[in-house]
N, C-alpha and C positions, 0 to 999 in steps of 0.2 A: 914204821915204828909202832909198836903196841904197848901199850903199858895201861894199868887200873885207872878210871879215871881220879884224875884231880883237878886242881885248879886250870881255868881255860881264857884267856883271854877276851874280847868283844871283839866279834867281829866288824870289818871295816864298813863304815854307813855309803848307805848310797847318795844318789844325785839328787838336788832339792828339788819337791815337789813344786808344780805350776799349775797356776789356775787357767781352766779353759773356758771358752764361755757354750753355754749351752741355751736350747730354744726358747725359745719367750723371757729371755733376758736372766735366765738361771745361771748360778756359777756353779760348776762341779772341781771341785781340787783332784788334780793326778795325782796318781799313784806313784809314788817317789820307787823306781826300779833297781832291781838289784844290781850291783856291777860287781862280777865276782873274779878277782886277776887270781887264779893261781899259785903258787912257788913252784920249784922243782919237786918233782914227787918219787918217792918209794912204793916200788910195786909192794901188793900186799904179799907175804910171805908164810903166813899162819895158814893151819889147816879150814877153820872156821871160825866165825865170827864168835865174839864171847860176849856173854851179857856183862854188862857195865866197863866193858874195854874201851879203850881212848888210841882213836886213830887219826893221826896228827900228820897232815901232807902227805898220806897214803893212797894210791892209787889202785881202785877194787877193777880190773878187766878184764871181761871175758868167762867170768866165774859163775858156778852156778850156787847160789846162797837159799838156793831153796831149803824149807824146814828150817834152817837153822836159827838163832835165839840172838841176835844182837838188841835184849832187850836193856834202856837204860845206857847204853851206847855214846861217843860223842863223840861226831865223825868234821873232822875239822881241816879247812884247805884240804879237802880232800878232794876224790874224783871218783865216781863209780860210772863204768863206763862199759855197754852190752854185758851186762849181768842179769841172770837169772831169779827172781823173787820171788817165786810160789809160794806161799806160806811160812815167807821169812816171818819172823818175829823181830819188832824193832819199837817195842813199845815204849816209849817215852824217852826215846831214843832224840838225840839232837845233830842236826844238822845246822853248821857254820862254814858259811864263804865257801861253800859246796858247789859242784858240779854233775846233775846225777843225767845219763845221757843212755837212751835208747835201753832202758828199763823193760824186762817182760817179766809179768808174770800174774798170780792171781792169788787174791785173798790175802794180801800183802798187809801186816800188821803195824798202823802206824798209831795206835789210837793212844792222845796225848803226846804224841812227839811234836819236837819243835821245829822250824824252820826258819832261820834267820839267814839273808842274803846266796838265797839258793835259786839256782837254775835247774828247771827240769825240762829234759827237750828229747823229744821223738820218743815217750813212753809209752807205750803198749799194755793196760794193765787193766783188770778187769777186780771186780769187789775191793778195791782198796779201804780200808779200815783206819779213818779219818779223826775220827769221833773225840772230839776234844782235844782237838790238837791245835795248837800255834801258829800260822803263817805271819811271817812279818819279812819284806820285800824279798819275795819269790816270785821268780816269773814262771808260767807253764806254758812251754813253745812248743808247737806239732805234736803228733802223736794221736791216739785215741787212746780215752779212761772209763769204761763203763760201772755205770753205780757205783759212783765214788763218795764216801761216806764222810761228809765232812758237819756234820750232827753237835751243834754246841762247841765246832769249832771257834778262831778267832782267825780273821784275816784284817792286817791290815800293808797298805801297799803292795798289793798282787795285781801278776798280773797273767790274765791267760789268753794269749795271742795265738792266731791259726792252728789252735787245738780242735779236737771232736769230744764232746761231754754227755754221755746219755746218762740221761738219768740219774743225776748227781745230788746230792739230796745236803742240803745247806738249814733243816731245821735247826731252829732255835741259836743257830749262829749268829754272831756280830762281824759285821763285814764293813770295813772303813777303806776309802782311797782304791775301791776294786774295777777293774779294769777287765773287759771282756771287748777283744779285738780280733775280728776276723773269724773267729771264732765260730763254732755252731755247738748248741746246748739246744740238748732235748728232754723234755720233762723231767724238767728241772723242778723241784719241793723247794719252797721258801717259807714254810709253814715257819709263823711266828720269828722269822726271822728277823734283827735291828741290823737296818740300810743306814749309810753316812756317805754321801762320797760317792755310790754305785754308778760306774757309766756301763751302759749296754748298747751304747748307740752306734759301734763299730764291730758290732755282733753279726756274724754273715747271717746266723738261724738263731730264733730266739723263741722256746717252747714251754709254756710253764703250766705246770701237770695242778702244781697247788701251792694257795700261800700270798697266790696276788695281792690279797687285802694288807698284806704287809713290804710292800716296796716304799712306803713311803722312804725317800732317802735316795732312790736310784734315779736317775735318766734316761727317759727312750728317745727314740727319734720321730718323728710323726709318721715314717711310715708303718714302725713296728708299733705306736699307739692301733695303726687303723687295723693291723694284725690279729692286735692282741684283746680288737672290741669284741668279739665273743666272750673270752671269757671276765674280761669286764664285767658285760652285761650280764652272764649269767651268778656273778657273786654278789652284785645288785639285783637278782631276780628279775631283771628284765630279757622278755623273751621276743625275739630277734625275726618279724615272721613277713 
């Protein structure tokens, strides 16, 4: 079903969050995780995606949506699933109680879109276009995301489990209840970013290019502290010899 967007219901909340306890007697609160049940779904039927369209329990598969403008969009119990995204436009675009599954593509326009109770799982994508955008309880499961721009984003309640993240760049973002599990991130920017909640402690790789001086807010584990004492020490100027 397509039709112009209008009014949209709230999507369904997820499971209450729990406190875990972390080392030296620290508590970090979890990230309250998506749980997204589906309905019966309507394959998509339209030739392309249309900016400011509302697609309501429609199911996008197999399709290639490259170039095309689903900018301002509001994609709802929906499912996108082996789709193509080269250069889609989907800017300030919304996603609700979504399902986005084995994603490719590159330079993907998401910047100021929302995400509420969204699963994204075996993505393949590369420049994602982030930047100002919403997460609130999204998980990111398998896949690989190269320089992925999440710059003055907001996250809260995410979660990104047995993903791969090069170079993802989280300036000036506010990050609450965020969860990095199994995971490997590689020069990763945290420049000026505000931590609440941050566990890193279930991180397989943990590599941070810039921005150390502002974790206050996360949790390491003591082996990734003795990891990550070089660049510690070199943000405090001390040299390591």
């Amino acid at each position: 079903m397509v039709r112009k967007r209008g009014q949209a219901g709230a999507g369904a909340g997820a499971g209450a969050g729990a406190d875990a306890g972390a080392g030296g007697g620290a508590v970090v609160k979890a990230a309250r995780r998506a749980e997204v049940r589906l309905p019966a779904l309507s394959p998509f039927e339209g030739r392309e995606l249309e900016p400011d369209g509302d697609y309501d329990g429609v199911e996008f598969r197999g399709l290639d949506l490259g170039g095309q403008d689903g900018g301002g969009a509001l994609f709802m119990d929906s499912a996108v699933t082996g789709c193509t995204v080269d250069e889609t436009r989907l800017t300030r675009a919304r996603f609700v109680d979504s399902v986005l599954t084995e994603l490719r593509g590159v330079g993907t326009d998401l910047v100021e879109a929302s995400l509420r109770d969204v699963e994204v799982v075996d993505a393949r994508l590369g420049g994602v276009q982030v930047h100002g955008g919403v997460l609130e309880r999204v998980v990111v499961r398998g896949g690989k995301i190269d320089y992925l721009n999440l710059r003055k984003a907001r996250l809260r309640d995410v979660v990104f489990e047995e993903c791969v993240l090069v170079e993802p760049d989280f300036g000036e973002a506010t990050l609450e209840r965020v969860e990095f599990r199994g995971c490997v991130v590689r020069g990763v920017d945290f420049t000026r970013v505000r931590m609440r909640d941050v566990d890193f402690r279930d991180a397989a790789e943990l590599g941070i290019a810039r921005g150390i001086e502002s974790m206050a807010g996360a949790v390491i584990s003591p082996v990734q502290l003795m990891e990550l004492a070089p660049v510690f020490a070199g943000q405090v100027g001390v040299r390591v010899a």
